[in-house]
C-alpha positions in Angstrom: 77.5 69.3 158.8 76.9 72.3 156.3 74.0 72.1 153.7 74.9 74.0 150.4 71.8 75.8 150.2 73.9 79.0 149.6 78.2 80.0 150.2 78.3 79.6 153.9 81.4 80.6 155.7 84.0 77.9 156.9 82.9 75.4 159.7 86.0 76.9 161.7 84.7 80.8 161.3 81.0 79.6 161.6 81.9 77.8 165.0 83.7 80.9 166.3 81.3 83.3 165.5 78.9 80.7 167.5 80.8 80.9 170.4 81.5 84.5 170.3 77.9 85.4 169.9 79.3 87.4 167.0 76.1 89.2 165.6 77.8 90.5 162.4 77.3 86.7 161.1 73.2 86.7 162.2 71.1 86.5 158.6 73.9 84.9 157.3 73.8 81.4 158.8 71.6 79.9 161.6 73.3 76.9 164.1 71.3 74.3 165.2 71.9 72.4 168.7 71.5 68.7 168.2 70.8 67.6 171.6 67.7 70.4 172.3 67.0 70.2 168.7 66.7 74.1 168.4 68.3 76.4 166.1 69.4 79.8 166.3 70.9 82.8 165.6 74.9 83.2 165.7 74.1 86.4 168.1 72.3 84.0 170.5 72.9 84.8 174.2 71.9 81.1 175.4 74.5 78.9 177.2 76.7 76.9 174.1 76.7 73.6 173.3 79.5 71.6 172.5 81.2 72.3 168.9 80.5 68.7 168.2 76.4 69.4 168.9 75.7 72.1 166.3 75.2 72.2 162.5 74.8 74.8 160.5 72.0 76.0 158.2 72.4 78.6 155.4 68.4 80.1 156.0 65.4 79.2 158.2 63.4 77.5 155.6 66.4 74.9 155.6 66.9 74.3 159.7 62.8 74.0 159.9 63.0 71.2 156.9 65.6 69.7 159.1 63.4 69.3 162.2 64.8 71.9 164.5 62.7 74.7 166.6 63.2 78.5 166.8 64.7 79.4 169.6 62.9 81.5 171.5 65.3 83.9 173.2 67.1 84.9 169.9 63.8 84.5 167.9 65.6 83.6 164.4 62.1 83.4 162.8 62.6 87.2 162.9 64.1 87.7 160.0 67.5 90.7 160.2 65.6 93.4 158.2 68.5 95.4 157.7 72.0 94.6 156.9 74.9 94.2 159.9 76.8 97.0 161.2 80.0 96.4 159.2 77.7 96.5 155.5 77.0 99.8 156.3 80.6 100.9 156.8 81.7 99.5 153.9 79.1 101.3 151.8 79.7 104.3 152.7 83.5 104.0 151.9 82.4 103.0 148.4 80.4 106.0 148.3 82.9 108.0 149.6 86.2 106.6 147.5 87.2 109.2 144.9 87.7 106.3 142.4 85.0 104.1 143.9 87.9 101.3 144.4 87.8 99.8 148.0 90.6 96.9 148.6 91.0 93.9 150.7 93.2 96.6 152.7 90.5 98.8 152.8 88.3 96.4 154.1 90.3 95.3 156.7 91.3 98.7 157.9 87.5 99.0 158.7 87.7 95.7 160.8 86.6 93.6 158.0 87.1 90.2 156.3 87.5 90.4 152.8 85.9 86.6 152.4 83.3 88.0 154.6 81.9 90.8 152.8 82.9 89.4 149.3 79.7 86.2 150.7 77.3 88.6 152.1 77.6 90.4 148.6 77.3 87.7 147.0 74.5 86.3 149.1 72.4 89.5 149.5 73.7 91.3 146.5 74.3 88.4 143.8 77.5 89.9 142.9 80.8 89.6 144.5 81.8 92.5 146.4 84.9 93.5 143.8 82.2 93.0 141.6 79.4 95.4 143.3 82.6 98.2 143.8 83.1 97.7 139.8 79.1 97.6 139.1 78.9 101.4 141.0 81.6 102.5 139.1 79.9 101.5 135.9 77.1 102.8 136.9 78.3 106.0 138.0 79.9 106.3 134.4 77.0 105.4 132.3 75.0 107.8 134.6 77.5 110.8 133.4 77.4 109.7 130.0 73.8 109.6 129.6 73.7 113.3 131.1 75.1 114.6 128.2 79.2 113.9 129.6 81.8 113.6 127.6 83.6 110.0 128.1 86.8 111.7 129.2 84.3 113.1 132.2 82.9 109.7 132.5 86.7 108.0 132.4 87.9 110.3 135.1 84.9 110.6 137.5 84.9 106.9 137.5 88.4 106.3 138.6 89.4 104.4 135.6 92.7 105.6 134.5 93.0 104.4 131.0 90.6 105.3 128.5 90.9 101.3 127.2 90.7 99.8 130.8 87.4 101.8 130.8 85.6 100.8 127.4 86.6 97.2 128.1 84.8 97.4 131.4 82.0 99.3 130.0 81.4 96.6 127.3 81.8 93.6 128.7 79.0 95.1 131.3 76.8 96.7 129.4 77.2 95.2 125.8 78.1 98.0 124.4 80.8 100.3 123.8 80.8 103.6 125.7 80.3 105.6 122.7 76.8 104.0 121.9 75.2 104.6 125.8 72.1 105.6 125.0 71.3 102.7 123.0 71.4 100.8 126.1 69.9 100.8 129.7 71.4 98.7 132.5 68.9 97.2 134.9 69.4 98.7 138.7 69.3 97.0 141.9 69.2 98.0 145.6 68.7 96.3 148.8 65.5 97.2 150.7 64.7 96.7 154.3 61.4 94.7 155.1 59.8 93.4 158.2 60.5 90.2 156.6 64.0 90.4 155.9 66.1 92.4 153.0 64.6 92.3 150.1 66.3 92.5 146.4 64.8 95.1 144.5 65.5 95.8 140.0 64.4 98.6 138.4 64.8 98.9 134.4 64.2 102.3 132.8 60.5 101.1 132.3 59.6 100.0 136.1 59.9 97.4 138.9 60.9 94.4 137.5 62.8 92.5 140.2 61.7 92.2 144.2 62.8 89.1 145.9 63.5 88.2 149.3 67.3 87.1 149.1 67.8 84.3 150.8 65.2 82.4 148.1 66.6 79.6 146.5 65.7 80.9 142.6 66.9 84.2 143.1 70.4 83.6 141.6 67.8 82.1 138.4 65.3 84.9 138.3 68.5 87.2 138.0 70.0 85.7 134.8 66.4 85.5 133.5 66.5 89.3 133.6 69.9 89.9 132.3 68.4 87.3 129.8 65.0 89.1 128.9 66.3 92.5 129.2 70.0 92.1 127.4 71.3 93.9 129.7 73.6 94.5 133.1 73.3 94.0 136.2 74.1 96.7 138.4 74.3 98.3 141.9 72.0 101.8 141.8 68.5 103.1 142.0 66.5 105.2 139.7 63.0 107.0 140.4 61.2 103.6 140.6 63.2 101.9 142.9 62.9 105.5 145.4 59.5 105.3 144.9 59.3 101.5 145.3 60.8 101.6 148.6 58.8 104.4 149.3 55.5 102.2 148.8 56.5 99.0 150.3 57.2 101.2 153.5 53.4 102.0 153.2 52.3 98.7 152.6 53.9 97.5 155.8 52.3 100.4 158.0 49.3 99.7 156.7 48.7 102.7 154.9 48.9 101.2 151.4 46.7 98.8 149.9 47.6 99.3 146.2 51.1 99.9 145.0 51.2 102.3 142.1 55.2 102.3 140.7 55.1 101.0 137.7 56.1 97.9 136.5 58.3 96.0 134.1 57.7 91.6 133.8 58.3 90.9 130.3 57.6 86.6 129.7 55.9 84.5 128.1 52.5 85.0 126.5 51.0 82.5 129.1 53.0 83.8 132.0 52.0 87.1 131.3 48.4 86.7 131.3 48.6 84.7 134.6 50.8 87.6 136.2 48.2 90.7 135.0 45.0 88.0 136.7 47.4 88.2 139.7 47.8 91.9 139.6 43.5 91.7 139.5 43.4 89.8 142.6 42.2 93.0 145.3 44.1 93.6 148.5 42.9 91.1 151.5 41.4 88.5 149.0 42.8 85.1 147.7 42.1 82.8 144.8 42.4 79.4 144.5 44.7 77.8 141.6 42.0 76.2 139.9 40.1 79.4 140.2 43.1 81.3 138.9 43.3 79.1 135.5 39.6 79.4 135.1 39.8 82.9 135.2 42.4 83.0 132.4 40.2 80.5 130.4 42.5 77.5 131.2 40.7 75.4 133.7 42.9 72.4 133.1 46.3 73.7 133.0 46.2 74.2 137.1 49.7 73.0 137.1 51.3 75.4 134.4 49.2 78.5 136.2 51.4 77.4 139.3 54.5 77.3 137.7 54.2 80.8 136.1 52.8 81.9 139.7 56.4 80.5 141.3 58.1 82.1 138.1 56.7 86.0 139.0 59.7 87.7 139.8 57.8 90.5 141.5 56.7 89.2 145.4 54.4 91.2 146.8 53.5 94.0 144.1 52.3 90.9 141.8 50.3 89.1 144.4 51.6 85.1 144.4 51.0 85.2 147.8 47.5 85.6 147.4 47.1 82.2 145.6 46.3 79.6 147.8 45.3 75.7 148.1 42.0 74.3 147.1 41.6 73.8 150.8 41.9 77.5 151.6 45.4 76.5 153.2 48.5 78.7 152.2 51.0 76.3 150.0 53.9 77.1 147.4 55.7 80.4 148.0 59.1 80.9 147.3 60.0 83.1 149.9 58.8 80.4 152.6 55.0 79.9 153.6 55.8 81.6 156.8 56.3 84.7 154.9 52.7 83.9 152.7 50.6 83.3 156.1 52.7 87.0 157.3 51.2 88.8 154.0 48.1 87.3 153.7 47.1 88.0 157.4 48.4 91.7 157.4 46.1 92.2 154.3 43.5 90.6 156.0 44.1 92.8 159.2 45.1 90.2 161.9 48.1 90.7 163.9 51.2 92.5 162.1 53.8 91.0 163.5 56.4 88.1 162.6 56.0 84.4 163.7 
């Protein structure tokens, strides 16, 4: 049975990668043993069950909802904080092509599925991987045209080889035509390794405005809220906010950083606002209550609406939902899984760093 919490791969694929111990597939689905009731990585090194034994699970949250236990030889509660082997090939020859253009050919030159990388894109990413190859592109041209470039430069250092097949691609990605670049400014997003699996990471010309772990259920929302609030594309880069961002959150992992100082970019409602700045107030290694948090924004009875603009924040971590907890002083309500809250919240508080 697959649950359509995200694109899974094909039962056939999922089941050999199971049996192969493949590790290139761990992160991106978990398989759970019936008969022990335990679920695991694909990577895992235990005996296998029968085919007819296992389901599959597109993310932990989902297998734990299900009933199954972690195994505890491949440990899946430990989140893959970086991507598998094969991502990292396949980036670098984008970064490497002279026109930035990387076919199914290409991909399978370098020992890789085209259906494969084109879901992991799309899972980690939210864009395909034909669009992620295209985004860089774009991204490479607006970059050259907003140092001053002519667009014949940006044309030809792009790989595009019309001047037509360009400004329709510019366009329809930016909104604008080529010729009017600096009116506009595309938000950028990079993937950024955590102890607590890859993280999603925007960054407009302003600040931070995006950091989500990506295997949350909203994400693929709380990116066309930004292309929504900002007016603008979506697309593969990094700017000096997202260097120093990852810079920060390396930091803040260590230890060594209680206060994160990039700045930042959340445009919402009035109300949503005001809840996210009394988050930003809440200091490193404390927590509030919900009913607290409204009374400190003057709206002691609108409890529920201060939760739903705290599950709306589209900056984890940086904007502090996770310190927002129960009446009861019990963790509840995080959208990047309660395992991750009780992670943050005792790392702040200085228990054990380490993952469940």
């Amino acid at each position: 049975m697959e649950h359509p919490t995200k694109a899974l791969p094909s039962h056939k694929e999922m089941i050999r990668a199971f049996m192969a111990s493949d590790a290139s597939y761990d992160g991106i689905f978990f398989t759970a043993v019936r008969t022990t009731g335990i679920f695991c990585q694909p990577s895992c090194a235990a005996r296998k069950p029968l085919p007819e034994n296992v389901e599959f699970f597109g993310s932990v949250k989902t297998a734990l909802f299900a009933g199954y236990r972690a195994c505890k030889r491949c440990t899946p509660l430990e989140p893959v904080g970086h991507p598998p082997e094969w991502v990292a090939r396949v980036l670098a020859r984008v970064d490497n092509a002279p026109d930035g253009r990387v076919t199914a050919a290409d991909l399978r030159t370098l020992g890789v599925d085209p259906n494969r990388a084109r879901r992991w894109f799309l899972a980690n990413y939210g864009l395909t991987f034909v669009a992620y190859c295209r985004g860089r592109r774009l991204s490479t041209a607006f970059a050259t045209i907003k140092e001053g470039s002519t667009i014949d430069d940006a044309v030809f250092d792009s790989g595009y080889e019309s001047h037509s097949g360009f400004r329709e691609a510019f366009a329809l990605a930016f909104g604008t035509p080529p010729g009017r670049s600096a009116e506009v400014s595309p938000v950028l997003i990079a993937w950024i390794e955590s102890p607590l699996g890859p993280l999603l990471a925007g960054a407009s010309a302003r600040g931070v405005c995006l950091l989500e772990f990506t295997d949350r259920r909203m994400l693929e929302a709380q990116l066309e809220t930004i292309r929504r609030r900002f007016q603008c594309a979506l697309v593969p880069g990094e700017n000096e906010h997202t260097v120093r961002l990852r810079a920060e959150l390396a930091e803040y992992f260590a230890g060594e950083r209680r206060l994160f100082e990039v700045p930042l970019d959340y445009p919402g409602t009035d109300f949503q606002v005001r809840v996210w700045r009394e988050l930003l107030a809440i200091p490193y290694g404390e927590t509030r209550s919900y009913e607290a948090l409204a009374a400190a924004i003057d709206v002691p009875r609108a409890v529920r609406a201060v939760g739903r603009a705290n599950g709306m924040n589209r900056i984890s971590i940086l904007i502090p939902c996770h310190r927002v907890i129960g009446k009861d002083g019990t963790p509840v309500g995080y959208g990047g899984g309660l395992w991750r809250k009780r992670w943050l919240l005792d790392h702040e508080r200085g228990g054990t760093i380490g993952l469940l």
